[in-house]
C-alpha positions in Angstrom: -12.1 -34.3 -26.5 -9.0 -35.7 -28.4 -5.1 -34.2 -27.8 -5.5 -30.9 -29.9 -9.1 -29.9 -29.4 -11.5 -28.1 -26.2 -15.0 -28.1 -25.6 -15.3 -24.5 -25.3 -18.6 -25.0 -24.0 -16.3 -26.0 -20.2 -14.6 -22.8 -20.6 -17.6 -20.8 -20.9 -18.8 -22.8 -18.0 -15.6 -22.5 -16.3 -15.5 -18.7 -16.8 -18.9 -18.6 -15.6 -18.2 -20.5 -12.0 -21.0 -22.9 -13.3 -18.9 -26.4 -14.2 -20.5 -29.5 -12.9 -18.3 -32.1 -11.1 -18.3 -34.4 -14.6 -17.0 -31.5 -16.6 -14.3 -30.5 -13.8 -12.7 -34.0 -14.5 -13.5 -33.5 -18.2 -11.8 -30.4 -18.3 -8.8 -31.2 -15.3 -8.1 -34.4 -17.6 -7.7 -32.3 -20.8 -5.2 -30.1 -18.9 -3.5 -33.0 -17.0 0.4 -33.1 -17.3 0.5 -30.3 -20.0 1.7 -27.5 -18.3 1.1 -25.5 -21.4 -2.8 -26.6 -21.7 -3.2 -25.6 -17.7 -1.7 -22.1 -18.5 -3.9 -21.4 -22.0 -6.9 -22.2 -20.0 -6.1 -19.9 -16.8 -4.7 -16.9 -19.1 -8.0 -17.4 -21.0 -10.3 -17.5 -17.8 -8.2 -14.9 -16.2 -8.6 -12.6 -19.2 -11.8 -12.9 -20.4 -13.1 -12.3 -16.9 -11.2 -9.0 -16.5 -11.7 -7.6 -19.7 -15.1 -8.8 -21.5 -18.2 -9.1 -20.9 -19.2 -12.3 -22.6 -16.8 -14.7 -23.8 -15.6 -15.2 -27.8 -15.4 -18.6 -28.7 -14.0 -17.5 -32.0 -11.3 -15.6 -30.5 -10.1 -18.1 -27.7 -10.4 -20.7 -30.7 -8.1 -18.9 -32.6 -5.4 -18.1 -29.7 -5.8 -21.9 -29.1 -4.8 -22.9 -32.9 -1.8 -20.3 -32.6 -0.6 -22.1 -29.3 -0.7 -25.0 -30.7 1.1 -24.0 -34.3 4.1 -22.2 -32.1 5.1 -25.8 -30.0 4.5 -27.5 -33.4 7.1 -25.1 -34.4 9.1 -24.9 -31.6 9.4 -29.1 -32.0 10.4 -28.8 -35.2 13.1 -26.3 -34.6 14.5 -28.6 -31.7 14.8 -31.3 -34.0 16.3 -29.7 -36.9 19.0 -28.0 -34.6 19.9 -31.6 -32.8 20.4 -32.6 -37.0 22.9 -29.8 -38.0 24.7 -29.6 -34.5 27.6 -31.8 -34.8 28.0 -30.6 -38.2 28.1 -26.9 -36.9 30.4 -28.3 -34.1 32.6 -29.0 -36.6 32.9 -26.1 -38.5 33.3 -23.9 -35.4 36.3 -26.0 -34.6 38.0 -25.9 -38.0 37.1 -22.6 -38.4 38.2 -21.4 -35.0 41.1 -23.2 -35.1 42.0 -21.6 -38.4 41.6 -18.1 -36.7 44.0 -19.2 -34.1 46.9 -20.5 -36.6 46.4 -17.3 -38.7 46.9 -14.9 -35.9 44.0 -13.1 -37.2 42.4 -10.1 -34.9 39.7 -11.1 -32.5 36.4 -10.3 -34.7 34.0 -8.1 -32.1 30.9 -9.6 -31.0 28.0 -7.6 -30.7 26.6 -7.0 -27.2 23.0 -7.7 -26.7 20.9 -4.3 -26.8 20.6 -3.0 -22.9 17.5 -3.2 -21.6 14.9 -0.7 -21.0 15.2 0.2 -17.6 12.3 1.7 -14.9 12.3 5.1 -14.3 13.6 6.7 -10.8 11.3 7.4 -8.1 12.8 10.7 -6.5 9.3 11.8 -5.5 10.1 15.6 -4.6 7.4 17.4 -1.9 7.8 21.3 -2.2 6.7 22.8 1.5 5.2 26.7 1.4 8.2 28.3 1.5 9.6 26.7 -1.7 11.6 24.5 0.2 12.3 21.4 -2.1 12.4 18.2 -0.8 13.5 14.3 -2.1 11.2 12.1 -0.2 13.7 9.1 -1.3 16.1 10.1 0.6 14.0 10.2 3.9 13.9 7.7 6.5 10.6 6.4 7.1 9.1 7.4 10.6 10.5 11.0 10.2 8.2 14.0 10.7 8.6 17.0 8.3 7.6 20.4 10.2 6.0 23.1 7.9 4.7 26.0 10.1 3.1 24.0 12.5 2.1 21.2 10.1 3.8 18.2 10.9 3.8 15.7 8.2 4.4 12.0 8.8 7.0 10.2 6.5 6.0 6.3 6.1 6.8 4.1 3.5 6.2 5.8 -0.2 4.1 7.7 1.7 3.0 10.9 3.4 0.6 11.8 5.9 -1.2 14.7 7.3 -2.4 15.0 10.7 -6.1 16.9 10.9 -7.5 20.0 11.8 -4.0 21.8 12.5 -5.0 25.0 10.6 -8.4 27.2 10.2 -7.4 28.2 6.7 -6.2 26.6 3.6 -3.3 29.4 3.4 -0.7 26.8 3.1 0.2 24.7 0.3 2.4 22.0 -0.6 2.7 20.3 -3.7 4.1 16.3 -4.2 5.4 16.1 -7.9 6.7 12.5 -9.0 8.8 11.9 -11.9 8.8 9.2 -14.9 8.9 5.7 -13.7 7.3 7.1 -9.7 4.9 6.6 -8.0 3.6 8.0 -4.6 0.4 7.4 -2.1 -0.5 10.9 -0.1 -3.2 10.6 3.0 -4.5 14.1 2.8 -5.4 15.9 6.4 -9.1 15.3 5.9 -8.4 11.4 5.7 -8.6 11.7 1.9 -6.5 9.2 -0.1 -4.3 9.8 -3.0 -2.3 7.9 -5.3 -0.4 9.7 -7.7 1.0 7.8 -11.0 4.3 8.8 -12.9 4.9 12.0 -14.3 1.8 13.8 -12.0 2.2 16.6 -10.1 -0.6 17.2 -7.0 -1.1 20.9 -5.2 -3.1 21.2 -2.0 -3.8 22.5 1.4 -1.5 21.1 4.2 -4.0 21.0 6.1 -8.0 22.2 5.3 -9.8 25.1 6.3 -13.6 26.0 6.4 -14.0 26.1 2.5 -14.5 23.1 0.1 -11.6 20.8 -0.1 -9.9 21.6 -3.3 -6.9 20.3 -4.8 -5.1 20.7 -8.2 -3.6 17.8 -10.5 -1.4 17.6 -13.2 -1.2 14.0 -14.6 -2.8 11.3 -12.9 -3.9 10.3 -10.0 -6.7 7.6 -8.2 -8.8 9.3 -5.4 -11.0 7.9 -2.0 -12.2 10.9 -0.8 -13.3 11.2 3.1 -17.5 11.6 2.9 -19.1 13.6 5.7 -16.3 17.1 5.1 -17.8 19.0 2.5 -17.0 19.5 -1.1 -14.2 17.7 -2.4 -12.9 19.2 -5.8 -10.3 18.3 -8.2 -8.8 21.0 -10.5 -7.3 20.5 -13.7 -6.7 22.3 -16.4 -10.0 21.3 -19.2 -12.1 20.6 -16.1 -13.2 20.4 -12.3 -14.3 17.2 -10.2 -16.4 17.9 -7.4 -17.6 14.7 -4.7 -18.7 14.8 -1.7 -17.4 10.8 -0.9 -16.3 8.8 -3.4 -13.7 6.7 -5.5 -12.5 7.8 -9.1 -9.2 8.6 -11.0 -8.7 11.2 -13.2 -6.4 11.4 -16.3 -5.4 14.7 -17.2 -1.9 14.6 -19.0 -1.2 17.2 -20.9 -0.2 15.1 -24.0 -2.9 13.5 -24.2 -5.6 14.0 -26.7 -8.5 13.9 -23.9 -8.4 14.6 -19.9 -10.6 11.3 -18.4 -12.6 10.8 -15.1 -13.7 7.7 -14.2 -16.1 6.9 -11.6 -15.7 3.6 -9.6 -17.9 4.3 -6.8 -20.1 7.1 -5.5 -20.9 9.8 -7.6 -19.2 13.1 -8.7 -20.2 16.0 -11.2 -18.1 16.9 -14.1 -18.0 20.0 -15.3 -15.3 21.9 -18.2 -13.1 24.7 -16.8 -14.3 26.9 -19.9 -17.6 26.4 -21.1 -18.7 24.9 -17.9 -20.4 21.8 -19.6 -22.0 19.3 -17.0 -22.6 16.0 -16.7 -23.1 14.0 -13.9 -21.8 10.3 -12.9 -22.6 6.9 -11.4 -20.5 4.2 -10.8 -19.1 2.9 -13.9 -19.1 5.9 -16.3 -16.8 7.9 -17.5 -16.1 11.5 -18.2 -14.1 12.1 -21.5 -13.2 15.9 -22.4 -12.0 15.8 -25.8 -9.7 19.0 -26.5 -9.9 19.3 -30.0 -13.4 19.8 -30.5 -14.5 20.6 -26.8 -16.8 18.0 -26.3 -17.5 16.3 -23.0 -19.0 12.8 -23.6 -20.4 10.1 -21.2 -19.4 6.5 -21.4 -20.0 3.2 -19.8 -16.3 1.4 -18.9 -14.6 -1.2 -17.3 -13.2 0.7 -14.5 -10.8 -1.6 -14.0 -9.0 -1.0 -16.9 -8.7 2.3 -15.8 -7.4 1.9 -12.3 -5.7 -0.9 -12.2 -2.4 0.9 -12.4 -2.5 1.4 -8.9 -2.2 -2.4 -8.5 1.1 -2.6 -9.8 -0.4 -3.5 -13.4 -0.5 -2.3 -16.8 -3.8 -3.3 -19.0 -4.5 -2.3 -22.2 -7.9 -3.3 -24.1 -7.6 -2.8 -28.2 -5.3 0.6 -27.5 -3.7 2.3 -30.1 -0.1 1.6 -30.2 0.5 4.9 -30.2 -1.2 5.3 -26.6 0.2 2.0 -25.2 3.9 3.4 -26.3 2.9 7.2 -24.4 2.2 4.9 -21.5 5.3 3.0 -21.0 7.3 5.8 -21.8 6.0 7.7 -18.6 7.5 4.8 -16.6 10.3 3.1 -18.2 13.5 5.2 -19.0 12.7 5.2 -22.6 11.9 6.9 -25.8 10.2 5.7 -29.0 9.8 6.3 -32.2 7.1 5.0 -35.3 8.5 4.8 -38.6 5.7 4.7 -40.3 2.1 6.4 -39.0 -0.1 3.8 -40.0 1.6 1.5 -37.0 0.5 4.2 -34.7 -3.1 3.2 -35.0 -2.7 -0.9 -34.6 -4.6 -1.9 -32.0 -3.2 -4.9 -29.6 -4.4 -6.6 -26.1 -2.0 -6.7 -23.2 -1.7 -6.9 -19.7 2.1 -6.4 -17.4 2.9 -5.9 -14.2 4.6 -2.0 -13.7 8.0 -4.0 -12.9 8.5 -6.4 -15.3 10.9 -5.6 -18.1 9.2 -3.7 -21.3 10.6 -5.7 -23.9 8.5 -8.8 -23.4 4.9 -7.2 -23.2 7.1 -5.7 -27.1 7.8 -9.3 -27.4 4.2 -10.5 -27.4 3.1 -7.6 -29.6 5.8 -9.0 -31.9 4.4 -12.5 -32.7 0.9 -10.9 -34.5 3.6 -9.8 -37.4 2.0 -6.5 -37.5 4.6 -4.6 -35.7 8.7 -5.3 -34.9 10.7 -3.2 -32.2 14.8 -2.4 -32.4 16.3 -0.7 -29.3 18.9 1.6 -29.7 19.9 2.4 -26.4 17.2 3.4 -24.6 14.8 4.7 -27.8 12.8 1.9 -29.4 12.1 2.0 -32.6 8.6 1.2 -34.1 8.9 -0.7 -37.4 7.0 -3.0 -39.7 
């Protein structure tokens, strides 16, 4: 291998766990004291093993050849500033100095655009007599007391304590806001994380009858096996388990409500035409509700659940779906000038607390697509 080229047989290899000790030092010597080569290779194992199933040679070769063109670049623009600096020096001296002696007004200097900020996290649990309450403002370790109930405060979290009613008369509902997100233990032992902009309804506590619960947005279930029926409720379709990991995507804007099976096995069916399919692990259920169809798909349920992980992954989405995203957890607003940039598709991965603009930034650098802030509203441009 010389300076600017890769086997890319060793990061198949490398990928695949399978590297002998020769190729290790092969490989370890290509990426030795470049700091930039170490990080190409790790981003390119790291991703490639999340997000496809075999590796493109063509692609990583490519991504390689743009690395190397940008610090070929960025060289270039280090030299060529060190060349005009003293002369700029002197121009801003004679020029400021000029300002000065002619008493001029201070000329205003733009401020840099604010950044997008996260979204609050004022989770809000209403009790069964309409009672609203701001779980932010809680201490941790406090109990909240609804007719018997009690309800355990921890950190971003609630849970309820087990068979304390005979009846599913009583009903709270946890709503979370843009930018929030909250993690319920239900009284059966269920597990529930909810994602920004959801709302969850349910029993306090779970009677005789299946376990059913009602969600508006998003949310990542573990249901407790061994308790009967566990159903979720939304408005194109119901989710019924009997143990079980999946998460369901049922916003309201967008164009299909999603449930995706991670382990265990759950039947779909449509809240009007009572369509069924059936899942194992890895599928997905995808209610489309233009045209009412329920289709079955094999996924990466990762991608689909790893928002509860802190992280952000998008796999050749629409940019009109990765904007819809952020926008449910950063204080922000967007806006496409021109349609056609609502349907490029880009690759990405961020963690949920990072700052917006530099996932924008990366979209940025294909040329395909440029983002202005104006306060808090980006603006979508060629």
């Amino acid at each position: 291998m010389n300076q600017e080229q890769i086997d890319w047989t060793l990061i198949r290899k490398q990928i695949d766990g399978c590297l002998t000790d020769e190729e290790q030092v092969r490989l370890e010597r290509w990426v030795e004291n470049d700091e930039g080569r170490r990080r190409f290779v790790e981003h390119a194992c790291q991703y490639y093993t999340r997000e496809l199933p075999v590796v493109d040679e063509k692609r990583i070769s490519e991504a390689w050849q743009c690395f190397v063109r940008s610090r070929k670049e960025k060289r270039r623009k280090r030299i060529f500033s060190l060349c005009i600096w003293n002369a700029a020096a002197v121009v801003i001296l004679i020029v400021g100095t000029w300002v000065w002696l002619s008493d001029f007004h201070k000329i205003p200097i733009e401020s840099p655009s604010p950044m997008i900020a996260l979204g609050n996290n004022s989770v809000r649990l209403v009790i069964s007599d309409g009672t609203e309450i701001d779980l932010t403002s809680k201490e941790p370790g406090q109990t909240i007391i609804d007719k018997g109930v009690n309800v355990q405060l921890d950190k971003e979290s609630l849970s309820y304590e087990e068979n304390q009613l005979t009846k599913d008369t009583l009903y709270h509902m946890v709503e979370v806001p843009r930018g929030g997100e909250y993690h319920l233990i239900l009284s059966d032992g269920s597990k529930v994380w909810l994602n920004a902009e959801s709302r969850l309804i349910y029993p306090a506590a779970f009677g005789e009858s299946e376990r059913r619960v009602r969600l508006e947005g998003e949310a990542y279930f573990e249901v407790e096996p061994g308790k009967g029926r566990f159903v979720v409720e939304t408005d194109d379709m119901n989710v019924r388990v009997l143990g079980t990991a999946f998460n369901v995507n049922a916003y309201k804007n967008e164009v299909a409500t999603r449930t995706t099976l991670v382990h265990g096995k759950v039947e779909v069916l449509t809240a009007k035409d009572n369509l069924q399919k059936i899942l194992v692990p890895g599928e997905q259920a995808i209610f489309d509700r233009e045209c009412g169809r329920l289709d079955v798909k094999q996924v990466n349920t990762d991608l689909y659940t790893r928002w509860i992980k802190g992280q952000f992954v998008f796999r050749d989405s629409p940019l009109r779906d990765i904007m819809r995203t952020l926008a449910r957890w950063y204080e922000m607003e967007y806006e496409f000038t021109d349609p056609e940039l609502e349907l490029l598709c880009f690759y990405g991965v961020i963690s949920r607390f990072e700052r917006v603009e530099g996932l924008l930034e990366q979209f940025e650098k294909t040329g395909k697509v440029h983002f202005e802030y104006r306060g808090n509203k980006v603006i979508v441009t060629k």
